[in-house]
LOZA-240622 format. One record per residue (C-alpha): x, y, z; residue in one letter. Coordinates in steps of 0.001 Angstrom, whole numbers, padded with zeros to 6 digits, always signed. Last residue first. Example, Ala and Ser with C-alpha at 12.3 -4.5 7.8 and 13.67 -1.06 7.14 Angstrom:
<pts>
+013670-001060+007140S/+012300-004500+007800A/
</pts>
This chain:
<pts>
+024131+006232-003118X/+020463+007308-002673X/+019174+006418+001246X/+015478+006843+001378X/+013725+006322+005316X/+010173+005787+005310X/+007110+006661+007858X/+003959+005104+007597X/+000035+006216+008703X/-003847+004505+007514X/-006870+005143+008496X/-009665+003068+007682X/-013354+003301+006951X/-015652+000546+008175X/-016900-002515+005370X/-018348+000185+002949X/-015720+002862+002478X/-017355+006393+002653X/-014477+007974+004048X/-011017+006829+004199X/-007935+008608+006216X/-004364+009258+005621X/-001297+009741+006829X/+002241+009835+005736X/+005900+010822+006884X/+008836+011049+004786X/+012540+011043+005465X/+015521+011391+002841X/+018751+010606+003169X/+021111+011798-000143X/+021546+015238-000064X/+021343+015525+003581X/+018383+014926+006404X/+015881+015930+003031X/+012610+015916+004672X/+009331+014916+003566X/+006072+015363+004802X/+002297+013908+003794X/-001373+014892+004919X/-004529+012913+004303X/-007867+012498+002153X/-009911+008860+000905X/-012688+008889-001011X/-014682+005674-001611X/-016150+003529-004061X/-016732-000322-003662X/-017706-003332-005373X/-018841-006828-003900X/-016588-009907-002399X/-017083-007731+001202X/-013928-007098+002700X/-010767-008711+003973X/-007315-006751+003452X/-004719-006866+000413X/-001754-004416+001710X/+000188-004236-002168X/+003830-003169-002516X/+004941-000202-003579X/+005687-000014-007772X/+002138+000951-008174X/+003355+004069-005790X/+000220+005383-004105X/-003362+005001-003290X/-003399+005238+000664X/-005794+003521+002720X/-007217+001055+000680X/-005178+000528-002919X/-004618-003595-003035X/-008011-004291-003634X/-009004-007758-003616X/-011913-008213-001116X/-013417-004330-002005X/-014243-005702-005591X/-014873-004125-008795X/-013000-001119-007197X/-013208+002692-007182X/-011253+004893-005660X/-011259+009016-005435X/-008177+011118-004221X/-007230+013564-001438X/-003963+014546-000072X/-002205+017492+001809X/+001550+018225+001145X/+004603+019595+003314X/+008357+019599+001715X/+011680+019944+002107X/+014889+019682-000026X/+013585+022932-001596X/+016593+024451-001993X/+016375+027033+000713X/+014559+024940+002175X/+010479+024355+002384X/+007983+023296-000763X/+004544+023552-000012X/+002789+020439-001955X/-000843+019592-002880X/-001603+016041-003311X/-003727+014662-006063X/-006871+012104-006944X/-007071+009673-009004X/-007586+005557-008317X/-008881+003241-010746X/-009254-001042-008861X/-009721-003979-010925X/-010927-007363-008965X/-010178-010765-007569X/-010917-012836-004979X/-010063-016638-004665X/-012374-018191-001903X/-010999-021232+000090X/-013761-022912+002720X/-011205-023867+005507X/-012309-026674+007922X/-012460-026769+011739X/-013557-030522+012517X/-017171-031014+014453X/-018123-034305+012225X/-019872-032461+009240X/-017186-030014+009221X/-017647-026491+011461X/-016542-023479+009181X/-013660-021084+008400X/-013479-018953+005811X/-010611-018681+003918X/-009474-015378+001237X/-006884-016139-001478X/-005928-013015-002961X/-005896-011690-007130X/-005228-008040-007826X/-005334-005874-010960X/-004228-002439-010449X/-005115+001083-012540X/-003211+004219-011334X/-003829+007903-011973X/-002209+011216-010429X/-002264+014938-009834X/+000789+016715-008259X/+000154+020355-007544X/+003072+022210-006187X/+003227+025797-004323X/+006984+027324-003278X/+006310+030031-005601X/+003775+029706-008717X/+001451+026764-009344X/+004732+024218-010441X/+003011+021256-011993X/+003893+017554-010797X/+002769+014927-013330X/+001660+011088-011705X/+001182+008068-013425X/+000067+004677-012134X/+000684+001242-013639X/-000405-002375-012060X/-000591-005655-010899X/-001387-007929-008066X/-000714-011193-006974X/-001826-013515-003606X/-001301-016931-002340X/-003118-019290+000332X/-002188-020964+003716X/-004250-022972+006134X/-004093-023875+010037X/-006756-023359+012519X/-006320-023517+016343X/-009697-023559+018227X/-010007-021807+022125X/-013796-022742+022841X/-016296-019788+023224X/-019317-021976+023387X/-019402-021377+019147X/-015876-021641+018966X/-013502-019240+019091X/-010418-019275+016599X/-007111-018543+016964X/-004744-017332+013731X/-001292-018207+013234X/-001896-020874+011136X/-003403-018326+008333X/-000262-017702+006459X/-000613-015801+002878X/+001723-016435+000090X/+003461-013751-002300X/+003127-011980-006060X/+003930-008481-006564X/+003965-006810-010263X/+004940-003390-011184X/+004481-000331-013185X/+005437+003583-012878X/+005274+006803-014910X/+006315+009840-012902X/+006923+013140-014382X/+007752+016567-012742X/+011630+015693-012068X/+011678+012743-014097X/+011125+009232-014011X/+010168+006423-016115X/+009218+003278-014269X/+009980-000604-013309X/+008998-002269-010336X/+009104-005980-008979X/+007483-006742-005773X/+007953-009835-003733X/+005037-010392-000907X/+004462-011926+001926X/+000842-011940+004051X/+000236-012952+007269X/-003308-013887+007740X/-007051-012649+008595X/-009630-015426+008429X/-013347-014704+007023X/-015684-015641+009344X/-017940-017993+010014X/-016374-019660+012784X/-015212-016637+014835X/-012257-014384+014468X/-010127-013380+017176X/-009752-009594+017797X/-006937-007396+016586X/-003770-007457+015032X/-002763-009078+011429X/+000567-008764+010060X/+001472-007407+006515X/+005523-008468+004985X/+006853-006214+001946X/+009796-007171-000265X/+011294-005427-003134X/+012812-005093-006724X/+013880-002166-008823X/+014225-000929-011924X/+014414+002730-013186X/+014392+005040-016399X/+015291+008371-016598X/+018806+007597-016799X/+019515+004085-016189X/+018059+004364-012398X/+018609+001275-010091X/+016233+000627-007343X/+016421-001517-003985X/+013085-001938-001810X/+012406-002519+001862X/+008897-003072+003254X/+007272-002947+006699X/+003952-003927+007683X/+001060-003305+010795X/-002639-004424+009528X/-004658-003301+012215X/-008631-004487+013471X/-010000-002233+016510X/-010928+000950+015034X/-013321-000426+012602X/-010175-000727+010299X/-006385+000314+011416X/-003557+000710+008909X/-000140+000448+009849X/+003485+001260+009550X/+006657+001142+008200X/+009343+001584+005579X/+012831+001179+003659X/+013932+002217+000530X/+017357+001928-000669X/+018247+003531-004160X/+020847+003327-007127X/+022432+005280-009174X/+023416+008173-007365X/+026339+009619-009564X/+024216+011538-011709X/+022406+013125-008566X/+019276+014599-007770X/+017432+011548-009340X/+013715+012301-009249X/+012357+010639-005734X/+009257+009004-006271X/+007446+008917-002603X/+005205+006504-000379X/+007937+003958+000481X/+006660+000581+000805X/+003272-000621-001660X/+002492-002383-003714X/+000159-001503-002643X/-001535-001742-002511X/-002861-001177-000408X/-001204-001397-000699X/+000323+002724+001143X/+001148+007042-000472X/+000675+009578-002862X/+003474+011023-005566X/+006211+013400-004362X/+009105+014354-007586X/+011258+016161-005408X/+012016+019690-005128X/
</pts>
């Protein structure tokens, strides 16, 4: 069975929400490709996709990737912190084997806020235009112990360092939209686990349930809401309070071996406790090894 670590960012970094140990010595290299969305105060939703190529040398693996996060829901008002599109490049590196994961990366991108519209206080249309970067880094680790039959436990650990430029629009002395820039940063820890059923006669398949603990120095920067997975996936920085945060978050995972070298795997997952409206997060992702 495969080496299955946690999903999302936030962080992300990000996105397809599984290790896969090498299952063959002639399948160096790896396509990932992914989706999906995570929804706060049930009417706010970050939809993104990522891709990501990896080369193994052995145990050991590179790879580099891209991950774009839209904004969908209502508009803003003056006062408030602007959503934006965010870009990112993410470049991984890890050690990898069939019950040990160890992996790093770093992501840095630009944010868009032109695309946002603004009411004014009497409900005026206002168009608002500013743009802003964001970087994050980090390691996680994850070990996957056989408990006897077709039962896996997979605890992990990941640390991440995140920097975003947040913008706040206000009224100018002479009635102008302007853009009050705040740089955010913080240090997230995330543990927790996911508990695996392995299906197939060679257990290409699998069914897991989720739960983990995170903590963060600031809920503004984290790249790990709604999913703490991969450090080498690529980071979903969302708006939040500038103040720390601890959570839990708990979910259910699937993956699917379609052949011996597509794989398909299906997350979701749910936040409780998180200060600013708990979110729920789901992605599917596609793994072609060749």
């Amino acid at each position: 069975m495969r080496l299955i670590t946690p999903c999302t960012a936030l962080m992300l970094a990000t996105l397809s929400h599984t290790a896969h140990a090498q299952t063959d010595d002639d399948r160096d290299w790896r396509l990932d490709i992914s989706g999906g969305i995570t929804t706060f105060a049930g009417d706010q939703d970050q939809p993104y996709v990522s891709a990501s190529l990896r080369h193994s040398f052995g145990d050991i693996y590179v790879s580099l990737g891209g991950v774009l996060v839209g904004y969908d829901g209502p508009a803003p008002a003056i006062g408030d912190t602007i959503p934006a599109t965010t870009r990112q490049a993410v470049i991984g590196i890890g050690y990898e084997t069939d019950a040990l994961g160890i992996d790093a990366y770093v992501a840095f991108g630009d944010r868009d806020f032109d695309s946002i519209d603004l009411r004014g206080p009497n409900g005026t249309p206002l168009q608002f235009e500013a743009d802003g970067s964001s970087w994050a880094t980090g390691a996680a680790i994850t070990y996957q112990a056989p408990l006897g039959g077709r039962w896996f436990l997979a605890p992990f650990l990941a640390l991440d360092y995140s920097e975003i430029d947040t913008v706040q629009a206000l009224v100018g002395p002479t009635g102008e939209i302007v853009g009050r820039r705040v740089e955010e940063s913080g240090v997230t820890g995330s543990g927790g686990g996911t508990l695996q059923y392995a299906l197939g006669q060679n257990f290409q398949h699998s069914l897991g349930l989720y739960a983990a603990f995170v903590t963060t120095s600031n809920a503004a920067s984290t790249t790990r809401i709604g999913g703490a997975g991969s450090a080498a996936n690529a980071a979903r920085p969302v708006a939040g309070a500038d103040d720390g945060d601890s959570w839990f978050e708990y979910g259910a995972s699937a993956s699917f071996g379609l052949s011996d070298a597509i794989f398909l795997d299906l997350f979701l997952s749910r936040t409780a406790g998180l200060r600013f409206g708990d979110a729920t997060s789901a992605s599917i992702g596609l793994s072609f090894e060749f």
